[in-house]
HTML snippet that shows the backbone in 3Dmol.js (N, CA, C, O; Angstrom):
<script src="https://3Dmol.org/build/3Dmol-min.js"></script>
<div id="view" style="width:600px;height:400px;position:relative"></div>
<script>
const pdb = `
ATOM      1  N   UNK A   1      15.869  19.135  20.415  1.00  0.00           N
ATOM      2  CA  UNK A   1      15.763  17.725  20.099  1.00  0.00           C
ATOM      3  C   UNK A   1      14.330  17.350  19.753  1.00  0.00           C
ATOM      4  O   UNK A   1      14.110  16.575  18.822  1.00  0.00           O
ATOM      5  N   UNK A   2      13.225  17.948  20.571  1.00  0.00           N
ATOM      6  CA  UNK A   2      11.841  17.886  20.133  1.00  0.00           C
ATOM      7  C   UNK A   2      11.426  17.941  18.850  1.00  0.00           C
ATOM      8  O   UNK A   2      10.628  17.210  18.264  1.00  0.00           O
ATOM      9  N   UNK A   3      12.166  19.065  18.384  1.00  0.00           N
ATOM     10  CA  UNK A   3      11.677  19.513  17.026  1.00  0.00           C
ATOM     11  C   UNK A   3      12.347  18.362  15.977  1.00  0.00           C
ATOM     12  O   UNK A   3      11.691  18.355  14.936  1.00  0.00           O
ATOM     13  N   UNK A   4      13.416  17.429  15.947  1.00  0.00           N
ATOM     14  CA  UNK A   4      13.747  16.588  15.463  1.00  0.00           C
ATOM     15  C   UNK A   4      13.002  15.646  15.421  1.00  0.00           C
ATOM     16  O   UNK A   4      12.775  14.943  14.436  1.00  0.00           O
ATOM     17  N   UNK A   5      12.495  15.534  16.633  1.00  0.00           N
ATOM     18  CA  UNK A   5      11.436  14.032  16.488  1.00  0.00           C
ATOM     19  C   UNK A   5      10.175  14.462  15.752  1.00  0.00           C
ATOM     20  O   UNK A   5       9.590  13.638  15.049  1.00  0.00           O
ATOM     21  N   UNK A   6       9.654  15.903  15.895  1.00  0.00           N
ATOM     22  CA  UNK A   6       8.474  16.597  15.090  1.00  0.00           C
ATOM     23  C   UNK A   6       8.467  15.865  13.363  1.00  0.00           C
ATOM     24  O   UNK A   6       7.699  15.258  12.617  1.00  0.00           O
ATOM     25  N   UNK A   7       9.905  16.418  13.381  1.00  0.00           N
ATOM     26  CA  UNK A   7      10.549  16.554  11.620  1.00  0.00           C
ATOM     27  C   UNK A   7      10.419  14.889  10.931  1.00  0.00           C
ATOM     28  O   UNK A   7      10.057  14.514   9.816  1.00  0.00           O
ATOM     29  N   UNK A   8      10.906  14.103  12.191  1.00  0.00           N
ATOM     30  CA  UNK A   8      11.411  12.647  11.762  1.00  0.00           C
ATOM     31  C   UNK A   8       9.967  12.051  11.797  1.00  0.00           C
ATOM     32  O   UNK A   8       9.927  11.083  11.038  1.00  0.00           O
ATOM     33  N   UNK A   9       8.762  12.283  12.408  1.00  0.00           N
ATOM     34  CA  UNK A   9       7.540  12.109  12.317  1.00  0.00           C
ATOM     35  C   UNK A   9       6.717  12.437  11.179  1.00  0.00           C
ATOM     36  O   UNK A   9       6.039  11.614  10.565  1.00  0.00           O
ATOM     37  N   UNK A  10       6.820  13.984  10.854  1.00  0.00           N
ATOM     38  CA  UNK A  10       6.003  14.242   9.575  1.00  0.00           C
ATOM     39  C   UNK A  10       6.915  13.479   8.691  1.00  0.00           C
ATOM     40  O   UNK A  10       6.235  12.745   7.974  1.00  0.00           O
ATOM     41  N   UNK A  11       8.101  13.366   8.470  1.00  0.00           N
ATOM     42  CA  UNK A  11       8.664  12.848   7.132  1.00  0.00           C
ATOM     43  C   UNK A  11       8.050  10.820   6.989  1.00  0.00           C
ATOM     44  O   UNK A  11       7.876  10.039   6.054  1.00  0.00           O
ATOM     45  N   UNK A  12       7.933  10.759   8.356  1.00  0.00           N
ATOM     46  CA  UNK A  12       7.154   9.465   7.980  1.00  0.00           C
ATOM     47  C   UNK A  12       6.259   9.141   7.611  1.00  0.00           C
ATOM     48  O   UNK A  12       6.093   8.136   6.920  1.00  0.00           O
ATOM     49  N   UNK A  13       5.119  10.205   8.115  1.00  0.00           N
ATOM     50  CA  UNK A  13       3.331   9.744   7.893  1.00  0.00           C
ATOM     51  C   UNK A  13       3.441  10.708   6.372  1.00  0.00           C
ATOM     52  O   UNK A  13       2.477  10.443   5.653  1.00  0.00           O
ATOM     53  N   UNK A  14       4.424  11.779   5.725  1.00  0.00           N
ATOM     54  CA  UNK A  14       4.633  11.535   4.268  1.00  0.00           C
ATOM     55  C   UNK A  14       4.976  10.227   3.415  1.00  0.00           C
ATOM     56  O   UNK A  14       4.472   9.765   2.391  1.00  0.00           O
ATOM     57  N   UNK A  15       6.013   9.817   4.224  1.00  0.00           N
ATOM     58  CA  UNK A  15       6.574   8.575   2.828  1.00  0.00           C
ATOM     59  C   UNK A  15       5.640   7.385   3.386  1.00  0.00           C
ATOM     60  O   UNK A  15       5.817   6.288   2.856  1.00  0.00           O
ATOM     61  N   UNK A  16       4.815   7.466   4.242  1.00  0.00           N
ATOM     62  CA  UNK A  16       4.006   6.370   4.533  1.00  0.00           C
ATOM     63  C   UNK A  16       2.476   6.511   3.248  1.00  0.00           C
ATOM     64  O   UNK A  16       1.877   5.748   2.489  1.00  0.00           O
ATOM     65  N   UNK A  17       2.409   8.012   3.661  1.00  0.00           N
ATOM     66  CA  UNK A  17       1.011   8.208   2.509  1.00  0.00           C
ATOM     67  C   UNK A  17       1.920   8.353   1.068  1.00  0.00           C
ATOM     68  O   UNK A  17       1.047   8.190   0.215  1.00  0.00           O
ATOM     69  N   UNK A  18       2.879   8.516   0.526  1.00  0.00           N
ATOM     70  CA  UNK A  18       2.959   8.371  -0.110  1.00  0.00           C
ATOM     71  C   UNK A  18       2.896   6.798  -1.017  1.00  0.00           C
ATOM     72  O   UNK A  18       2.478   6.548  -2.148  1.00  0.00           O
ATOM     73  N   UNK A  19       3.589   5.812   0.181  1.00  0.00           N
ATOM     74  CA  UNK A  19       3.644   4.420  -0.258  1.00  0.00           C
ATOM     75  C   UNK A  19       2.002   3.678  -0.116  1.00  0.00           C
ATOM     76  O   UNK A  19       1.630   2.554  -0.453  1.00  0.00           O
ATOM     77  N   UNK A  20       1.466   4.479   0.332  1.00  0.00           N
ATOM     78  CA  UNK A  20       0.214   3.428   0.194  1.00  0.00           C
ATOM     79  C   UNK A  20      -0.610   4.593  -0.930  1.00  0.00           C
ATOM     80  O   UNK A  20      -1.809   4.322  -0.996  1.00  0.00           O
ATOM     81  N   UNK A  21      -0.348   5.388  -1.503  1.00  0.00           N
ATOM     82  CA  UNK A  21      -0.964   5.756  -2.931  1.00  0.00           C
ATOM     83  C   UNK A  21      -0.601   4.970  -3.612  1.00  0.00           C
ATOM     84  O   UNK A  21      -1.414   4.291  -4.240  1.00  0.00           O
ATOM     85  N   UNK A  22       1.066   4.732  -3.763  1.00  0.00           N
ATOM     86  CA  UNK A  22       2.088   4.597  -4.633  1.00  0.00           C
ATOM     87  C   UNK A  22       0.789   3.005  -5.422  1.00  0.00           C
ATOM     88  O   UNK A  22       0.367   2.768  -6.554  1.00  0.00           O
ATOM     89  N   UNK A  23       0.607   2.296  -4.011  1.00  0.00           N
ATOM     90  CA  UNK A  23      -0.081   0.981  -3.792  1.00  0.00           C
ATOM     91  C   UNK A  23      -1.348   0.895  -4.219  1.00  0.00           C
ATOM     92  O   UNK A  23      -1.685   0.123  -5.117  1.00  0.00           O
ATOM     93  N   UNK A  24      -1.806   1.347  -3.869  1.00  0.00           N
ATOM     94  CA  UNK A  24      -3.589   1.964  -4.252  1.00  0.00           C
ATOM     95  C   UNK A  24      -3.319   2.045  -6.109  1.00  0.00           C
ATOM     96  O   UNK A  24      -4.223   1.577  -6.800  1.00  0.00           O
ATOM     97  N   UNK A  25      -2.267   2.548  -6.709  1.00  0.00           N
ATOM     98  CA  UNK A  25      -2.839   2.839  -7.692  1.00  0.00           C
ATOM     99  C   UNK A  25      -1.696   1.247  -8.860  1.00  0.00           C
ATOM    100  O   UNK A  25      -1.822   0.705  -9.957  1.00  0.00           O
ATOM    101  N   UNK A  26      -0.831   1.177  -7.807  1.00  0.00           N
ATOM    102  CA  UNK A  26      -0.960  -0.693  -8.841  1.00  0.00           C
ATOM    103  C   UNK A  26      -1.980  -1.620  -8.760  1.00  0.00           C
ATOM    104  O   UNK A  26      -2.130  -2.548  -9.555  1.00  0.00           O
ATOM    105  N   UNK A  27      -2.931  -1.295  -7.475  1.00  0.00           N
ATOM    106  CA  UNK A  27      -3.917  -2.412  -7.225  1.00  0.00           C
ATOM    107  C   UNK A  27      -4.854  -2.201  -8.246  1.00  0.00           C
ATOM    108  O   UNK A  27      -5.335  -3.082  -8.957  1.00  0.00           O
ATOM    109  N   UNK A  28      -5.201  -0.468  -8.313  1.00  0.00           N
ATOM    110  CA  UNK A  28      -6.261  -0.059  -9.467  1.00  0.00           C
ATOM    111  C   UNK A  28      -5.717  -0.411 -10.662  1.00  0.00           C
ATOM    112  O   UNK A  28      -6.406  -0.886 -11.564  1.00  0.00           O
ATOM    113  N   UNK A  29      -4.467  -0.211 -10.762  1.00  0.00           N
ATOM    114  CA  UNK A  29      -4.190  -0.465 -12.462  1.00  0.00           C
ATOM    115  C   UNK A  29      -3.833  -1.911 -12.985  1.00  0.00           C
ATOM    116  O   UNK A  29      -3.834  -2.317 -14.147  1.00  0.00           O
ATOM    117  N   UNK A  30      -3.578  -2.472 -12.007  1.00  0.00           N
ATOM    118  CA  UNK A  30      -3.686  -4.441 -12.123  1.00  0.00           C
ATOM    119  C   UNK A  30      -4.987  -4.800 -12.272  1.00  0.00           C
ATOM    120  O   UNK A  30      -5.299  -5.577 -13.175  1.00  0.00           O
ATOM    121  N   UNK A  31      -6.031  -4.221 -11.303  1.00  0.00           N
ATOM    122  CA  UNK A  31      -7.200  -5.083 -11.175  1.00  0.00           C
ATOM    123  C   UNK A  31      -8.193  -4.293 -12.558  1.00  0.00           C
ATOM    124  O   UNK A  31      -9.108  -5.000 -12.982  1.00  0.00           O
ATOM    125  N   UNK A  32      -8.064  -3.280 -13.038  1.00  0.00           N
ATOM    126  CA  UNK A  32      -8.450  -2.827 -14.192  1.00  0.00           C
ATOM    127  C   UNK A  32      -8.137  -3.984 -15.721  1.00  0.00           C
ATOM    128  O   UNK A  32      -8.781  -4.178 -16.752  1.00  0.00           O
ATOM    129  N   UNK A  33      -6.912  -4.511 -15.214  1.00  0.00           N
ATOM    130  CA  UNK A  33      -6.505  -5.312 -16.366  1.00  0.00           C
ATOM    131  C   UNK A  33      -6.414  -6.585 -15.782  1.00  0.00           C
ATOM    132  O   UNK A  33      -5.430  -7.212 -16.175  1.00  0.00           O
ATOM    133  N   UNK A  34      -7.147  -7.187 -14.942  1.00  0.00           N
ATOM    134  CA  UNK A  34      -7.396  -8.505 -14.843  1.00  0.00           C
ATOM    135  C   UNK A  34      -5.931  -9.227 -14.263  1.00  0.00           C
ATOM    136  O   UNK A  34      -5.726 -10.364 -14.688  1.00  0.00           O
ATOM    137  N   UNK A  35      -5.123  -8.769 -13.522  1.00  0.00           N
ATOM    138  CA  UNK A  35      -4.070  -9.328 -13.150  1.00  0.00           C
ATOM    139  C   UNK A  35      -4.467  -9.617 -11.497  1.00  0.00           C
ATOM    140  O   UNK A  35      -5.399  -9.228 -10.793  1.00  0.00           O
ATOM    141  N   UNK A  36      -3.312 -10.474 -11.257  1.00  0.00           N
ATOM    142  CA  UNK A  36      -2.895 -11.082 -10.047  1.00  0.00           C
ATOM    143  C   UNK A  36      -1.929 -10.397  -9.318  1.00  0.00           C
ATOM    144  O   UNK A  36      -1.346  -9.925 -10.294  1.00  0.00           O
ATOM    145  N   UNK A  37      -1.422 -10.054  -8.547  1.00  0.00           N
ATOM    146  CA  UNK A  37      -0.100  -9.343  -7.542  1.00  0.00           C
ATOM    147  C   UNK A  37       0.127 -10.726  -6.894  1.00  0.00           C
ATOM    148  O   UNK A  37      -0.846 -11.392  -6.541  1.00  0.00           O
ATOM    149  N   UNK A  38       1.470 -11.203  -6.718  1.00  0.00           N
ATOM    150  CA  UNK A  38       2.165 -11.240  -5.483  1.00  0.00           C
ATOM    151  C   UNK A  38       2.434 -11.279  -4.209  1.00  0.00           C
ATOM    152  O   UNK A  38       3.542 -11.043  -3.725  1.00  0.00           O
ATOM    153  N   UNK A  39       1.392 -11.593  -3.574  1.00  0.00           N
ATOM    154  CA  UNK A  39       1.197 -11.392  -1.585  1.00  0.00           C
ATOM    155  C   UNK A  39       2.624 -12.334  -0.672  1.00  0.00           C
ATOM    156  O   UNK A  39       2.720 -13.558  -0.593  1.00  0.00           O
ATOM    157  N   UNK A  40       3.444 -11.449  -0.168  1.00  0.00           N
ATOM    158  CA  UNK A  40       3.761 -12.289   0.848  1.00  0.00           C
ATOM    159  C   UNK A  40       3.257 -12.530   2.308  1.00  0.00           C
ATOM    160  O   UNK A  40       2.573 -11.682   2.881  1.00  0.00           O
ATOM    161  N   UNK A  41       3.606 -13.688   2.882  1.00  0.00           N
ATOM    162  CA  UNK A  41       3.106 -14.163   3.958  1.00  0.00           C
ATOM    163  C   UNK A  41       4.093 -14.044   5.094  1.00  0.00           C
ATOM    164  O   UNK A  41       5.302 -13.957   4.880  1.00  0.00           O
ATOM    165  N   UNK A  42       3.488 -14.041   6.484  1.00  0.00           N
ATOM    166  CA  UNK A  42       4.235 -13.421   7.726  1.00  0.00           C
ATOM    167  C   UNK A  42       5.237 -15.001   7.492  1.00  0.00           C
ATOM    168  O   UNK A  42       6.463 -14.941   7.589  1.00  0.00           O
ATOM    169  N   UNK A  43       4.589 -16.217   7.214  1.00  0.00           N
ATOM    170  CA  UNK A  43       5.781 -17.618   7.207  1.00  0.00           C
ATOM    171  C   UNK A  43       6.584 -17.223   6.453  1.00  0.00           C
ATOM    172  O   UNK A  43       7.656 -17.564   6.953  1.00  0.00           O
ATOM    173  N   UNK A  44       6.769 -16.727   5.578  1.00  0.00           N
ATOM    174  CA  UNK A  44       7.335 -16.218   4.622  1.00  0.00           C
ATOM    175  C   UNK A  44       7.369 -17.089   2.781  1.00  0.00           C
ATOM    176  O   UNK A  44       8.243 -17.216   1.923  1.00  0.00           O
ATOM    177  N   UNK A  45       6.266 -17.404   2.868  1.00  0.00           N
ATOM    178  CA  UNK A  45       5.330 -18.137   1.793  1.00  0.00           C
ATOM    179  C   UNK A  45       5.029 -17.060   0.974  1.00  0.00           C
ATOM    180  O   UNK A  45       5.712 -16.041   1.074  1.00  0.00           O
ATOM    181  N   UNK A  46       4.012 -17.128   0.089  1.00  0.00           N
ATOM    182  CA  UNK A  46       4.065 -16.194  -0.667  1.00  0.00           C
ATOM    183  C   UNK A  46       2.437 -16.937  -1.720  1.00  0.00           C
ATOM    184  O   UNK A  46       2.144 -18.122  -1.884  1.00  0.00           O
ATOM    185  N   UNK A  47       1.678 -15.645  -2.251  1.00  0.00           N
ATOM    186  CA  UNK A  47       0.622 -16.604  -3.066  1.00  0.00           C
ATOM    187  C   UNK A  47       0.022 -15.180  -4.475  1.00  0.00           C
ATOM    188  O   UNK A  47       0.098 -13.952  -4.500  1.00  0.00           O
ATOM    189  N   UNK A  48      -0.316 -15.819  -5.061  1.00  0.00           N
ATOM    190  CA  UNK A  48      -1.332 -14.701  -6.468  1.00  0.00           C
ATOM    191  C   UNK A  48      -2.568 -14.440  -5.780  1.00  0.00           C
ATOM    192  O   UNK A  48      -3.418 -15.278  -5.480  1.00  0.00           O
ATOM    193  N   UNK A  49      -2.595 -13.139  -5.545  1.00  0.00           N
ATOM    194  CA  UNK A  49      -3.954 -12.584  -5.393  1.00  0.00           C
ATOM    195  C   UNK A  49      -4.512 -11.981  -6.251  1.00  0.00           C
ATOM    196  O   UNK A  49      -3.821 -11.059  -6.685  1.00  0.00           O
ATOM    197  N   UNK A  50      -5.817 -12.118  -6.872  1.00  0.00           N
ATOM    198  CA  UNK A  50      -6.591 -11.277  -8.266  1.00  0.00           C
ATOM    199  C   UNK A  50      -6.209  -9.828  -7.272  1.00  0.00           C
ATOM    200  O   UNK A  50      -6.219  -9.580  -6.067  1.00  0.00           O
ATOM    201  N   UNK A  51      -5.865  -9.035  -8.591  1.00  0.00           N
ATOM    202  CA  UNK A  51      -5.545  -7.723  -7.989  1.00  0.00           C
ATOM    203  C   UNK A  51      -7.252  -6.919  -7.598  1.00  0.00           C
ATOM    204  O   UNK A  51      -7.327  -5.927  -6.873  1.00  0.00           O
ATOM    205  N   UNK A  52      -8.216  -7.441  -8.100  1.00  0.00           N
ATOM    206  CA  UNK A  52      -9.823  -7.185  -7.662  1.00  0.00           C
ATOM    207  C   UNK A  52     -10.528  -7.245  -6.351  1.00  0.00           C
ATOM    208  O   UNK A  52     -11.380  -6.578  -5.764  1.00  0.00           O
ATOM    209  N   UNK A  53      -9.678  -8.542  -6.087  1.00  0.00           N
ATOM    210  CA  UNK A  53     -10.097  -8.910  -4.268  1.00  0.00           C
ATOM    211  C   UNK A  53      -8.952  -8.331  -3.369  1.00  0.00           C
ATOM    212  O   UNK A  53      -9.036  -7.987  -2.190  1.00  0.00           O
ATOM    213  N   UNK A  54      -8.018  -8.306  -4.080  1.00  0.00           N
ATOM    214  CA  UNK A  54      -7.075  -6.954  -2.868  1.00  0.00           C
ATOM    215  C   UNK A  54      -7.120  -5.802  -2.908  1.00  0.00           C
ATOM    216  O   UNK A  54      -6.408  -5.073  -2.218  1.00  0.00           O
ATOM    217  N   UNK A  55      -8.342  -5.244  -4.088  1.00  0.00           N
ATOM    218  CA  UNK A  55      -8.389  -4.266  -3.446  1.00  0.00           C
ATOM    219  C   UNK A  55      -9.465  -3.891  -2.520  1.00  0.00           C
ATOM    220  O   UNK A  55      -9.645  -2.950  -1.747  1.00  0.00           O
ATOM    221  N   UNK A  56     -10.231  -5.122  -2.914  1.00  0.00           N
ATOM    222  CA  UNK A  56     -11.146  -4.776  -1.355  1.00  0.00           C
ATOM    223  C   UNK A  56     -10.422  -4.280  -0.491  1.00  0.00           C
ATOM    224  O   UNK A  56     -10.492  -3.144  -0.022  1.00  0.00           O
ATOM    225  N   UNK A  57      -9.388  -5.464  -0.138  1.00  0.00           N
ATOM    226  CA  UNK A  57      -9.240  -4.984   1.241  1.00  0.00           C
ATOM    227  C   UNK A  57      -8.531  -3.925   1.593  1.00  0.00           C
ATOM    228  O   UNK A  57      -8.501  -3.706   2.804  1.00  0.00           O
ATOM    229  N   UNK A  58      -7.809  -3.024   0.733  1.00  0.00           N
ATOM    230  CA  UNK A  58      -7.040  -1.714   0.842  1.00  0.00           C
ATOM    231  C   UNK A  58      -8.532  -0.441   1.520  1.00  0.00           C
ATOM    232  O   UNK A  58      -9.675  -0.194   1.133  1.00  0.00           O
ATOM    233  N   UNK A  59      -7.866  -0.070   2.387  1.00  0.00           N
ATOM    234  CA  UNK A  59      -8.443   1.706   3.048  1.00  0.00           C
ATOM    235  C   UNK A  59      -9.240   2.285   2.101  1.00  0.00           C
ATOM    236  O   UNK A  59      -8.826   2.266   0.942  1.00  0.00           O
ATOM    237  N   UNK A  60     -10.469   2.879   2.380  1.00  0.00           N
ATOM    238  CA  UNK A  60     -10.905   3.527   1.128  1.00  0.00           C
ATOM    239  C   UNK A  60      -9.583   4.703   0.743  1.00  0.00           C
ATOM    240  O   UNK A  60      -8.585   4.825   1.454  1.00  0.00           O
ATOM    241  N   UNK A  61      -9.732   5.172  -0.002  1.00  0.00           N
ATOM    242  CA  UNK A  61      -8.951   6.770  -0.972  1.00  0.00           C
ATOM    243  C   UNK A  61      -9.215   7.576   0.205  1.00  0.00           C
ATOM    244  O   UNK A  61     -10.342   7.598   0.699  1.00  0.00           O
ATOM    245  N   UNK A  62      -7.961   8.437   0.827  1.00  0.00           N
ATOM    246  CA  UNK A  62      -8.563   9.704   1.128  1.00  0.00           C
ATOM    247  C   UNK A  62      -8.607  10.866  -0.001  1.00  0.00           C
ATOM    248  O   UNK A  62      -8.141  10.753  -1.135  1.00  0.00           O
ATOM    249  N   UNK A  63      -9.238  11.969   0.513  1.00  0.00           N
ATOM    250  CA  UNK A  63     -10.119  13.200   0.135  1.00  0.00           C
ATOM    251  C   UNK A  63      -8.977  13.995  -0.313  1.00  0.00           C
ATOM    252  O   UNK A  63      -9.149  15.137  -0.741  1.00  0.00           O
TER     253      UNK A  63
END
`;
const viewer = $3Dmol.createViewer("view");
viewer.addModel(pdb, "pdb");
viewer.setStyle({}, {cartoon: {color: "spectrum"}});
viewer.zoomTo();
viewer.render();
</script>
């Protein structure tokens, strides 16, 4: 059963790094072309962010 939770673990911190590349590289390719994204809010509001200033705030790139 251990080894299941091993399996069900790596397959997450994969599709997890995969979804925040996936992310990283609409922020680069929006904010390259002067666009806005979409942010939703925990109220469940919603607003345009320049895709330039979100990517500040994204993790640097890993190696």
């Amino acid at each position: 059963m251990k080894t299941n939770n091993m399996d069900i673990n790596e397959l997450e911190a994969k599709v997890l790094k995969g979804m925040n590349i996936a992310i990283r590289k609409l922020v680069e390719s929006s904010a390259e072309k002067g666009k806005s994204l979409i942010i939703g809010e925990i109220d469940g509001s919603f607003k345009a962010v320049p895709a330039k200033d979100l990517l500040k705030t994204l993790p640097p790139k890993e190696a």
